[in-house]
C-alpha positions as semicolon CSV with decimal commas, in nm:
position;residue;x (nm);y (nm);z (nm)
1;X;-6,948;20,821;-25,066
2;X;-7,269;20,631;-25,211
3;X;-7,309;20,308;-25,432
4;X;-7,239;20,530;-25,777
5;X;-6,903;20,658;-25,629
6;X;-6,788;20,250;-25,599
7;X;-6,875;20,160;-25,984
8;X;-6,904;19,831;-26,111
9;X;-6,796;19,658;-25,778
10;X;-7,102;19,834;-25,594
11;X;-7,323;19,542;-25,644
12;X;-7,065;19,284;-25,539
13;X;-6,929;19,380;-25,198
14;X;-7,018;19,199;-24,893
15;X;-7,389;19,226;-24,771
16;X;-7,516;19,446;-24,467
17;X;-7,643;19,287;-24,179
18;X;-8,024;19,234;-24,246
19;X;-8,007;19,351;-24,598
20;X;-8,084;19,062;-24,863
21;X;-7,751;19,018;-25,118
22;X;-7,799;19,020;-25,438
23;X;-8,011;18,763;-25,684
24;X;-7,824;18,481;-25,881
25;X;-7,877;18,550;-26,223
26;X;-8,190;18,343;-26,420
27;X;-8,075;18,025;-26,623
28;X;-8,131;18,097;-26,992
29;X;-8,332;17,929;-27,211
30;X;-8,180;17,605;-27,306
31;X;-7,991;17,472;-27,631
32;X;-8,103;17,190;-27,827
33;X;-7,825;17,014;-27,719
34;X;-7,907;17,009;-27,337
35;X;-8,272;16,899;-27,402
36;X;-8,177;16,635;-27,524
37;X;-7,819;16,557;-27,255
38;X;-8,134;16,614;-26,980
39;X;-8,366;16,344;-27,164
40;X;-8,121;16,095;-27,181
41;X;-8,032;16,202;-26,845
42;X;-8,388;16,148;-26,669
43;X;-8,452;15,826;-26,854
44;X;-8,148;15,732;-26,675
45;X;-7,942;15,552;-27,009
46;X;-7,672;15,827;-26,991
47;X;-7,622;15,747;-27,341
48;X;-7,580;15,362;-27,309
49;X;-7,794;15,061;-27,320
50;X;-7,793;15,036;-26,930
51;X;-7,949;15,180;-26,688
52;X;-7,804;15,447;-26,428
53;X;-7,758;15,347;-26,119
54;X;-7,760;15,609;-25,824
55;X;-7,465;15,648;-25,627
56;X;-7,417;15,366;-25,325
57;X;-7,714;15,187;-25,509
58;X;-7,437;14,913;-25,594
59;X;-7,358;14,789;-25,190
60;X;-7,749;14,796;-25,121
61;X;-7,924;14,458;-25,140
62;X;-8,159;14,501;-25,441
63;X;-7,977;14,781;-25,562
64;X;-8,199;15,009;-25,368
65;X;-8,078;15,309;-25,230
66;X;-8,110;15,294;-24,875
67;X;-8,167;15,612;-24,598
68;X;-7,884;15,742;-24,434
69;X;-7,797;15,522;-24,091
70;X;-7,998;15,229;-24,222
71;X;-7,866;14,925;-24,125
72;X;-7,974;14,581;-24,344
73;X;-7,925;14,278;-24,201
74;X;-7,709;14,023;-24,462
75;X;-7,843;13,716;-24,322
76;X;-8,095;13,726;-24,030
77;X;-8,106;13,469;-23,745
78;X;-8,356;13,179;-23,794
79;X;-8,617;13,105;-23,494
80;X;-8,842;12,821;-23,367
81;X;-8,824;12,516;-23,616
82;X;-8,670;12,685;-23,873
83;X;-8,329;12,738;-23,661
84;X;-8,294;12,348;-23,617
85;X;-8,087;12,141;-23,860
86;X;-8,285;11,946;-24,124
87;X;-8,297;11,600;-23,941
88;X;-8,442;11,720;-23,615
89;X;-8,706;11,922;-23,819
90;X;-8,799;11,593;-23,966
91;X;-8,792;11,449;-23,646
92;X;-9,008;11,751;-23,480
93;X;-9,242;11,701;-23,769
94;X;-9,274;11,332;-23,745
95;X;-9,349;11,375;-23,375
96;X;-9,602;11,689;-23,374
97;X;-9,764;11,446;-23,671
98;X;-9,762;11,140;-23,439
99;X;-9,892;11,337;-23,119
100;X;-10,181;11,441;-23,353
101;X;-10,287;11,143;-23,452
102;X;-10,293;11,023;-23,110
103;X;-10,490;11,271;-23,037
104;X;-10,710;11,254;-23,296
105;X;-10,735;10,839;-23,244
106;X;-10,844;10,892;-22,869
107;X;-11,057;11,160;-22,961
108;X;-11,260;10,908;-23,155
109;X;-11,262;10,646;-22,897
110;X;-11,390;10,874;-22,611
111;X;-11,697;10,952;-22,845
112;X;-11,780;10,630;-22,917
113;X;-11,793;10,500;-22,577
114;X;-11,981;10,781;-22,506
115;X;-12,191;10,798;-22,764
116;X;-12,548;10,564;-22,793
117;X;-12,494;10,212;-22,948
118;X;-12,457;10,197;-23,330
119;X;-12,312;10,004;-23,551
120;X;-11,932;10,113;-23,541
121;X;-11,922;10,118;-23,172
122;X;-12,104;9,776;-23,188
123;X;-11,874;9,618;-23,457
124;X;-11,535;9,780;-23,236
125;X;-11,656;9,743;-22,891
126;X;-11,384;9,533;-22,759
127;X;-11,141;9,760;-22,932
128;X;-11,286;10,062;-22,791
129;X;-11,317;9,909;-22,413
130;X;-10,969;9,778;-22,464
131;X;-10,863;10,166;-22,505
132;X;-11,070;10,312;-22,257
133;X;-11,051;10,081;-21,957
134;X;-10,948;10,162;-21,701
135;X;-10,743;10,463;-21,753
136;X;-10,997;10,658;-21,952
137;X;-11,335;10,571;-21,786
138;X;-11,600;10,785;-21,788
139;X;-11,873;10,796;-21,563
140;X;-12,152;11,010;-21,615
141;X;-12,335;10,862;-21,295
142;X;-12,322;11,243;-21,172
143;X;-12,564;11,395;-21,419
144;X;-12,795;11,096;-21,373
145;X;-13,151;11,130;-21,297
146;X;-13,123;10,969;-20,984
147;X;-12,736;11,075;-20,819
148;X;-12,532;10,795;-20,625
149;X;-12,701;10,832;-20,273
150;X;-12,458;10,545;-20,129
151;X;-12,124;10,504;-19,946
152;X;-11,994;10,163;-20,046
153;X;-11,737;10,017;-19,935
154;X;-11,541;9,724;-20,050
155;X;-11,358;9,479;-19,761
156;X;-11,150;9,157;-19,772
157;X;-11,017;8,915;-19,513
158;X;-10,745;8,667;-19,582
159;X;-10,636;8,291;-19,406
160;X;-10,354;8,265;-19,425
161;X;-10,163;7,928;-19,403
162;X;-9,830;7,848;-19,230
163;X;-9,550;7,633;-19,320
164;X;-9,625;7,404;-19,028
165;X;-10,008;7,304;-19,204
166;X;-10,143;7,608;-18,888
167;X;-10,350;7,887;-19,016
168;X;-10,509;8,168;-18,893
169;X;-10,766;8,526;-19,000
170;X;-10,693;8,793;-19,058
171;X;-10,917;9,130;-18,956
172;X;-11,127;9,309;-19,198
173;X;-10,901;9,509;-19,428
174;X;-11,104;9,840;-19,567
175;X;-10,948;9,877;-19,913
176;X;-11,170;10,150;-19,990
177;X;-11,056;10,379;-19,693
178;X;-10,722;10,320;-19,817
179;X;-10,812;10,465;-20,155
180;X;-10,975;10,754;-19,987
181;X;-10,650;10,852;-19,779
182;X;-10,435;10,795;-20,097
183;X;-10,631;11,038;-20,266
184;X;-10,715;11,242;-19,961
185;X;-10,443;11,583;-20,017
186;X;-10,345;11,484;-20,325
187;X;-10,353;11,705;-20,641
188;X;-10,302;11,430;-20,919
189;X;-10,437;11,079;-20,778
190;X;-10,361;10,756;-20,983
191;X;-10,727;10,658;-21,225
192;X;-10,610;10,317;-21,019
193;X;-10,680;10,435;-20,659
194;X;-10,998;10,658;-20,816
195;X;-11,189;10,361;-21,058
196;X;-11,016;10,026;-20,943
197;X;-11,209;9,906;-20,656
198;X;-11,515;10,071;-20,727
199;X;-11,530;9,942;-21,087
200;X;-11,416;9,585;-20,951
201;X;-11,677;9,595;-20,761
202;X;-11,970;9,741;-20,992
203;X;-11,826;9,460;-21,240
204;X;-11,904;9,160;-21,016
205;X;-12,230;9,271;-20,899
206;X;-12,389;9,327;-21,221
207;X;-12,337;8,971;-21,328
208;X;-12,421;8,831;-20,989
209;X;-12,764;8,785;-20,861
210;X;-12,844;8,861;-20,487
211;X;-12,735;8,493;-20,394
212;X;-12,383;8,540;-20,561
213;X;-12,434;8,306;-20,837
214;X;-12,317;8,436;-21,225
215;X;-12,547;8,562;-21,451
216;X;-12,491;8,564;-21,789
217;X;-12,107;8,491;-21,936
218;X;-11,878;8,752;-21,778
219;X;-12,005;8,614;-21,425
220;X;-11,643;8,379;-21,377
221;X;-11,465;8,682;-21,556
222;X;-11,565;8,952;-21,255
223;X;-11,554;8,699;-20,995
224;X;-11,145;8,632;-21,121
225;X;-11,076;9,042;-21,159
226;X;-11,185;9,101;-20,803
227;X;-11,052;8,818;-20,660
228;X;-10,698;8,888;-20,804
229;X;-10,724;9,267;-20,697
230;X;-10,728;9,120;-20,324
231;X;-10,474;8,885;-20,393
232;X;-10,257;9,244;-20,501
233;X;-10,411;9,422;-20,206
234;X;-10,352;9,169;-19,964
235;X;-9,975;9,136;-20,034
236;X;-9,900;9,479;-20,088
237;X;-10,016;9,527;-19,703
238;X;-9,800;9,197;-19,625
239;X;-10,108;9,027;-19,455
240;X;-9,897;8,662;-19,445
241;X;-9,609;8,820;-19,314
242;X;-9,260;8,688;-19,446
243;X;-9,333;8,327;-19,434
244;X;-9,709;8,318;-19,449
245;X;-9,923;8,214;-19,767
246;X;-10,283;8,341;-19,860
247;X;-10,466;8,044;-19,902
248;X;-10,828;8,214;-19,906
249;X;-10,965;8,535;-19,915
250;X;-11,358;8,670;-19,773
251;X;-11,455;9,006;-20,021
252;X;-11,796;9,177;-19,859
253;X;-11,906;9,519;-19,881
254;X;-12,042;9,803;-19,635
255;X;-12,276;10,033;-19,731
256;X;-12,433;10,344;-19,576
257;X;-12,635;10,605;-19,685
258;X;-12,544;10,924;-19,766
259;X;-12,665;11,185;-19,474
260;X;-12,924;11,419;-19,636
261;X;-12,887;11,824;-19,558
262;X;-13,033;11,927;-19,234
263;X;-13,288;12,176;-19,403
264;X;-13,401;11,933;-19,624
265;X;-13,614;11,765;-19,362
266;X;-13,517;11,410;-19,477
267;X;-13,421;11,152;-19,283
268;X;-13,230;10,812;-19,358
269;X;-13,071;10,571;-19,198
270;X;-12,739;10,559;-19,023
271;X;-12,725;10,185;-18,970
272;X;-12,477;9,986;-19,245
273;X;-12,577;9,713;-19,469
274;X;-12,312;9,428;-19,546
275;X;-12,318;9,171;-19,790
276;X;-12,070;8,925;-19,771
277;X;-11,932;8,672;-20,089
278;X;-11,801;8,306;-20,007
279;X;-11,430;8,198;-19,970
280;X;-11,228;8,234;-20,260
281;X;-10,921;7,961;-20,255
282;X;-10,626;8,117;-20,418
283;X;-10,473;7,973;-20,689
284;X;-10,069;7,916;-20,632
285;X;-10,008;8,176;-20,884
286;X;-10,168;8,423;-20,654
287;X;-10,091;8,376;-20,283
288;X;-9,822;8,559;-20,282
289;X;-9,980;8,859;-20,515
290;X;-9,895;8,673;-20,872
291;X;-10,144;8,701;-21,090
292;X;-10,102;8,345;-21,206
């Protein structure tokens, strides 16, 4: 029996495997009517003043229609300063502000103790030595011309007095090889065991003349600084013992010269040069380490 045999229901049955079904019929032309439902319709008023909002639109933030699986955050976890209550941002702030103009402050300072005389470094100088010294020296001495070529070394002796009038001397105490051990192995020395001595020492003989007298103002000044640094020395190492007093202290210094490299062909002298100050008498203040 063929298609004609099966009448109007032939072109409705199920389709054969591999053999398209049949076409959907073509939309007719369209009505007055439904241009103008589909205009409304793609201007999205639907007939009313407001707009038309998509489906799910409504539980979107934004009213934007989101992807499927698209997860939006409602309120996102703050970070860094932002996450910290509002007085310990101000305090953050106030402190990043104050470490900056610290910074900014020493900045400054460094460059104009660095920097040639002129008139602001002139005008502040005993503001700007004030900040530098001692922790923040610099020495440029190693990009000189003419390089230290010297091992100095700064000494002291003490006498030290009894409570029965007796006295006695002490040996030579080498404060300098003391710094050099203290610093010897270790990563982060003090600026004090580095700069003390050495700048104590620089100090008193650039206002002293070759016969120990002062030159100029800042002679007695030096002369005190060093002479209270043994004082500190002196009882830090417990020279006078428990009962003792420093009554006087002897400051001299050795000095040697640096041995040249062996292909150099140089040759210098291995024999040390001393130069020894007068007695200092101790004030009271200081025989026991004061500073009085």
């Amino acid at each position: 029996m063929d298609a004609q045999d099966k009448g109007s229901d032939a072109g409705h049955g199920p389709a054969e495997p591999g053999v398209p079904g049949p076409r959907a019929p073509l939309p007719g032309p369209a009505s007055p009517a439904d241009e103008t439902d589909e205009t409304d319709r793609t201007d999205g008023t639907d007939g009313t003043d407001e707009p038309a909002v998509p489906a799910g639109a409504q539980d979107q933030p934004g009213g934007v229609e989101q992807p499927p699986g698209v997860q939006v955050p409602s309120d996102a976890p703050r970070t860094g300063i932002a996450a910290l209550s509002p007085p310990y941002r101000i305090g953050a702030a106030l402190a990043l502000a104050a470490v900056a103009v610290a910074v900014c402050v020493h900045l400054g300072m460094a460059f104009l103790h660095v920097a040639p005389p002129n008139t602001v470094s002139r005008k502040h100088s005993e503001t700007i030595a004030d900040w530098i010294y001692p922790e923040f020296e610099q020495n440029w001495k190693l990009f000189a011309p003419n390089p230290l070529q010297q091992n100095v070394s700064v000494q002291v002796r003490a006498e030290i007095r009894w409570p029965d009038g007796s006295s006695r001397t002490t040996g030579w105490y080498d404060l300098s090889a003391q710094d050099g051990r203290d610093i010897d192995g270790n990563p982060a020395p003090s600026h004090t065991q580095q700069n003390e001595l050495r700048r104590a020492w620089d100090f008193y003989v650039s206002t002293h003349d070759d016969d120990n007298r002062p030159v100029g103002l800042r002679g007695a000044l030096s002369e005190s600084y060093l002479r209270r640094i043994m004082a500190l020395r002196l009882d830090r190492a417990d020279a006078a013992g428990p009962h003792g007093e420093v009554a006087r202290v002897q400051v001299r210094s050795r000095t040697t010269q640096v041995p040249p490299p062996e292909w150099s062909g140089e040759k210098a002298s291995d024999e040390a040069e001393y130069r020894e100050l007068p007695w200092w008498p101790l004030p009271k203040g200081e025989t026991r380490g004061g500073v009085g």
